[in-house]
Each structure stands twice: as structure tokens, then as C-alpha cells.
N, C-alpha and C positions, 0 to 999 in steps of 0.2 A: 504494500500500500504506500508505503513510503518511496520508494521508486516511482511510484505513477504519479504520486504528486510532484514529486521534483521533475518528473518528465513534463507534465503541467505545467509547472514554472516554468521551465528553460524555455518551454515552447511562446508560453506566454510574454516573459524577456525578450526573446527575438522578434517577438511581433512588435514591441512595442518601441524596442532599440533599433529594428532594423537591420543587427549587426546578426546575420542569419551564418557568418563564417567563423564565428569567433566560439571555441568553446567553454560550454558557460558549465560549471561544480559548484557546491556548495561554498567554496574557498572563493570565488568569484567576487572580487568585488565591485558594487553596482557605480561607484563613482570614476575608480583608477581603470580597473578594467575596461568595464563597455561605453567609459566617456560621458554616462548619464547625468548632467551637471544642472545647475542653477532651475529656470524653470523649466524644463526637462524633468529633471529628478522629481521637481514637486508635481508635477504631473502623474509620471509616471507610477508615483505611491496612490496619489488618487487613483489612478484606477486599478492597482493593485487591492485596495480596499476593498475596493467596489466586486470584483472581480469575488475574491476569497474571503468577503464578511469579514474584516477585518479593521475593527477602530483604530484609528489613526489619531482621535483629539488631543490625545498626547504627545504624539511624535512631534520633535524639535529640527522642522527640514535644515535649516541653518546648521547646525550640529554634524550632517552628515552629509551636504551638500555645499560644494560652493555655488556663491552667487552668478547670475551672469557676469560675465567680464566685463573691466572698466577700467579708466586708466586712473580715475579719482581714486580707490581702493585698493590697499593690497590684502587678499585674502587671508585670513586667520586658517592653522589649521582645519583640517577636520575629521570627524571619527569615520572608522570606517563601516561601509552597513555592506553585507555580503548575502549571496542569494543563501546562505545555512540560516541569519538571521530570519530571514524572510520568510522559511521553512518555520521557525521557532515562533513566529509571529501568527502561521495560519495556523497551528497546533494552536496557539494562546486566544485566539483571537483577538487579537491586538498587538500594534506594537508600539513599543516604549522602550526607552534606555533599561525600565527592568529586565523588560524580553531579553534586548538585545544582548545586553550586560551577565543576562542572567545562567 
């Protein structure tokens, strides 16, 4: 069962990234990896939500996304969020730094 969901996923990632040649594991991460940044990323959790029932009121995009790029701004680190979290967030239903952390 856990395979098909992550088959799920990755299937789901690619549709939404686009990035159909890149191979996506649990280890995968959604910002360094497949480039999903600024509002991309927030997008792309929305419809992760939406998708696998998954509250998000918690989740701090800033935290694990950069913003679009500017030249006014230099970005602050950021955490990482990887398709395992992601896994651990449809289990939770929800994600948050608990999930993610957890």
C-alpha cells in the first residue's frame, strides 16, 4: 500500500512539476531537487492538499520555500521538505513542522 501511494505521489509531482525525466524517492527534495520554488511551491502544496485531504493551515511556505526572485532581497535559508515528508503528511493528515520534524 505504501508503494502505491508513493507511486501516486511521484506520478502526481511530475504532473505538477512537469519535470517527467527526473527521478523522484522519498529522499527527493521538492525545492533543491525539482526547482519547485517561490509561488510554484505554494501552489503546488495547495493542490497537494486538495489532492490527498491534507491540512495545510499550519504549514509555514516561507520556511521551506524560497520566494520569487529579486534583486531587492537576499534569501534566508530554508528547510528542507522532501517527497518522504509528504508521505508522512498524507499518513497525518496534515502537514506541519510537527509532521515534518516528527
Amino acid at each position: 500500500m505504501k508503494e502505491e501511494l508513493l507511486n501516486d505521489l511521484v506520478a502526481f509531482i511530475h504532473q505538477q512539476s512537469r519535470h517527467f525525466d527526473i527521478p523522484v524517492t522519498t529522499g527527493t527534495s521538492i525545492e533543491n531537487d525539482l526547482g519547485i520554488t517561490g509561488d510554484d511551491g505554494e501552489d503546488f502544496i495547495i493542490q497537494f492538499s486538495k489532492k490527498y485531504s491534507v491540512d495545510i493551515s499550519s504549514f509555514h511556505f516561507t520556511k521551506y520555500f524560497y520566494p520569487e526572485p529579486s534583486m531587492l532581497l537576499i534569501p534566508k535559508e530554508i528547510k528542507i521538505l522532501t517527497v518522504g515528508d509528504l508521505m508522512k503528511a498524507i499518513a497525518a493528515r496534515r502537514l506541519d513542522d510537527d509532521v515534518i520534524n516528527g
